[in-house]
N, C-alpha and C positions, 0 to 999 in steps of 0.2 A: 479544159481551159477555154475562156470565153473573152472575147473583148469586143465592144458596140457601144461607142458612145453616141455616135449620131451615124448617118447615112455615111459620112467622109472617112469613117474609120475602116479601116479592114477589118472583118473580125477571124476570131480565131477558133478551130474546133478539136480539141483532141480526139483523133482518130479513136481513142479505147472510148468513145463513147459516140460511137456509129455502132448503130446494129442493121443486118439487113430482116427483110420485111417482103413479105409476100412470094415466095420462093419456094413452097411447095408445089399448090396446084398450075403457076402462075410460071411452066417452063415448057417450052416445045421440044426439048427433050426429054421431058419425065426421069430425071434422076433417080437414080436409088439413095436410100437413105447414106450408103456410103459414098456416091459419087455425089450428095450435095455438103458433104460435112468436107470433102475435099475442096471443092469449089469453095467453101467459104473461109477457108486456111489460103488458100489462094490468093485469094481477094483481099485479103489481110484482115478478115473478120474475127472477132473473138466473141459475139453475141448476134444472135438472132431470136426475132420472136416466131414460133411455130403457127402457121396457116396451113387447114387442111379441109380435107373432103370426107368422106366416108369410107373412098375409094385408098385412103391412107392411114385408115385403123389399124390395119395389121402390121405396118411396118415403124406405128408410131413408137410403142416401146422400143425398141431394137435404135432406133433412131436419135432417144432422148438417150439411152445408157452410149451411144458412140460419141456423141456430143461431148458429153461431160467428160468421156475418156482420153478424147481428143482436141481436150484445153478451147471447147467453144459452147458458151454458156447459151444456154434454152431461156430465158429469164423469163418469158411470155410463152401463153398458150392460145389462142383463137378461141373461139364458141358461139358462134351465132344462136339468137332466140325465135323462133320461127311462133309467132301465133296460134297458128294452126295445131301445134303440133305440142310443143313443149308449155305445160300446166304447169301451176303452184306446185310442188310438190312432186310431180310426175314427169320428167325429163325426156323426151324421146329418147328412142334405144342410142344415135350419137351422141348426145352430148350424155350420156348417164356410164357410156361405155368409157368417153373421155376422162371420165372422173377414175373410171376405175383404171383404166391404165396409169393415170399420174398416181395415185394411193400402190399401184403396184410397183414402179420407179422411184416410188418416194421424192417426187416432186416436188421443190417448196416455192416455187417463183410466182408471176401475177398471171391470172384468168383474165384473157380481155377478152367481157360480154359486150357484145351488142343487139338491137333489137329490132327484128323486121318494122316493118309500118304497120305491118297487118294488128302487130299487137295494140295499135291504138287507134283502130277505125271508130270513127260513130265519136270517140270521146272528147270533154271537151279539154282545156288544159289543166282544171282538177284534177279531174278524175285520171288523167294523162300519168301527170306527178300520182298520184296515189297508186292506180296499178300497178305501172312502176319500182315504185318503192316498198312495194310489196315482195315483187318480183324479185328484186335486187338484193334486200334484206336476206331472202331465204338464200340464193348464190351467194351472196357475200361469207352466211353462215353455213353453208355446204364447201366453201373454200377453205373455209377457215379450219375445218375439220380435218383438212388433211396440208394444214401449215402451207397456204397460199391466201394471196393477197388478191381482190380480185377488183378491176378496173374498167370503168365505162368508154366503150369503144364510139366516137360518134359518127355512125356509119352514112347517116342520110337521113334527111325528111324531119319528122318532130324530133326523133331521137340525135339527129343530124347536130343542131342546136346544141352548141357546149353551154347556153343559158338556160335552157333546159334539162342538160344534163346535171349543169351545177344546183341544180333546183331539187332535184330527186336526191344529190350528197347531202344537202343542206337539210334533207329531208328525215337523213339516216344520220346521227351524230356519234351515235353509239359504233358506227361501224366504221370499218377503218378502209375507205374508200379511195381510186384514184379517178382519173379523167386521160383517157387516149384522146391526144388530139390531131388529126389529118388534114394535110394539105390537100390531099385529092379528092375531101367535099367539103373546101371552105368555097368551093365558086359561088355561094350565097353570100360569103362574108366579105367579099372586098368593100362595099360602101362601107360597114360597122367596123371591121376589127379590131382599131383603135379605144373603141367605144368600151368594149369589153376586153381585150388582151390582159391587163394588168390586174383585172378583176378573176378572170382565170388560170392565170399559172402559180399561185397557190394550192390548187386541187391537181396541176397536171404533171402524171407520169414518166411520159414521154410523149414525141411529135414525129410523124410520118411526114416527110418532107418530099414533094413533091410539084411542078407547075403550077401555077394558080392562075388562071384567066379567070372575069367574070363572064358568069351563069355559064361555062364549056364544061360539060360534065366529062368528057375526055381526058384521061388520065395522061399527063404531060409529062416529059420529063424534068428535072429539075436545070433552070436556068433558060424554060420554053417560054415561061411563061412570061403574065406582067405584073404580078402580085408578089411573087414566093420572098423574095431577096427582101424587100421591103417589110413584110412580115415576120423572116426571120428575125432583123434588123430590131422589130420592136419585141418581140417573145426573148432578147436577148439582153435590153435596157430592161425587160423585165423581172430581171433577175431569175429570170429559167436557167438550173444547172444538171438539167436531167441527159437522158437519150434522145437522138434524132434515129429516125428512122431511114433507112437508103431503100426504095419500092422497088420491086422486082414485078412490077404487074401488068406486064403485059403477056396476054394467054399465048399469043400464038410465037412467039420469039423465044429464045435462050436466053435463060435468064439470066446468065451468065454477060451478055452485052448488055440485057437493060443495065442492072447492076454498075456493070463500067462504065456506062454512060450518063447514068444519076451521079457516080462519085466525079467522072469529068466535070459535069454543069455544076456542080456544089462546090468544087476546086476552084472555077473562073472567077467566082463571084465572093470566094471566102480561105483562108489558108486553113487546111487542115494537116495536124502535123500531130 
């Protein structure tokens, strides 16, 4: 449930439609997969999207079959694209292994890819969109294969760019595309968002909500900043009815405080009920 008519309004967010966000690698206590599907029952979670490392391959099945059993939905999986590494066609050994563990659990939810910068050094914004769209096509069609949907994460830099992003969907018509979009690298966006909000939430998924200063690349918490509230504010006159995101992303801390401390500052500023 949503309400935002103008800046004067309170608005409103149903809790069943918070999921936490960044909560694997992103705890200084290193959970086990059972002690984070507790914390997120806890916390009064019933969805999260899965963020991970390499260093969490082996406990990723075990972790998606506890989920489900205990009434708290996976609906997102991470996968970063690294340049270097991951080819048309040729996946590094993580993300190929990621594939097979979701085809082993029978995963059906959304793939959010995102893409190093390295994958578009030297190019111009042609050839940017084309690589790209290449790239995405084939993940979109290796998602699809095993009944997942898969969704452009906009991490930083060209890819950063949800005009960008939106450029590569528009690119692919045939495939059945979303757009992640994050507060903790819109600190580019504060002069524009206006500009483009309304042109983007048609394409978008869900939103990672988090501080927004301009250009502080420091992940804030929510209600740190000077952007967030006001931004929400129009993604919601936007008729955006999707997920918000609550970030867990700070390395060195429990992520169990950031967690409570994103749903505080999101509290002060908005009723969530």
């Amino acid at each position: 449930m949503f309400s935002c008519k103008s800046k004067e309004t309170r608005y409103v967010i149903d809790k069943e439609d918070l999921y936490a966000w960044c909560i694997v690698p992103y705890d200084a206590k290193e959970r086990s997969p059972e002690e984070r599907i507790a914390l997120l029952k806890t916390l009064g979670f019933k969805n999260y999207a899965y963020d991970w490392r390499v260093r969490h391959l082996e406990g990723t099945a075990e972790e998606l079959r506890l989920a489900k059993r205990e009434g708290i939905e996976p609906f997102a999986i991470w996968m970063w694209v690294d340049g270097k590494a991951d080819k048309l066609d040729t996946l590094r050994w993580a993300n190929q292994h990621m594939f097979e563990i979701l085809t082993e659990v029978e995963y059906n939810g959304q793939i959010w890819m995102a893409f190093n910068d390295n994958f578009f050094v030297g190019l111009t914004e042609e050839n940017s969109v084309h690589k790209a769209s290449k790239f995405v096509k084939y993940m979109s069609r290796k998602a699809e294969k095993i009944n997942c949907k898969l969704a452009l994460y906009n991490h930083g830099d060209w890819f950063g760019d949800p005009r960008n992003v939106m450029e590569i969907i528009d690119a692919l018509p045939e495939e059945n595309l979303g757009l992640i979009y994050n507060f903790h690298h819109a600190y580019g966006h504060t002069d524009d968002f206006s500009t483009f909000v309304d042109d983007m939430i048609p394409y978008v998924w869900a939103i990672n909500l988090s501080g927004v200063r301009k250009d502080e690349t420091q992940i804030l918490g929510i209600g740190k900043g000077d952007y967030e509230i006001d931004m929400l504010c129009q993604i919601i006159d936007a008729a955006y009815t999707g997920k918000f995101g609550i970030l867990g992303h700070i390395e060195d801390e429990d992520v169990r405080l950031v967690l409570q401390r994103n749903l505080e500052g999101l509290k002060e500023a908005i009723t969530v009920q």
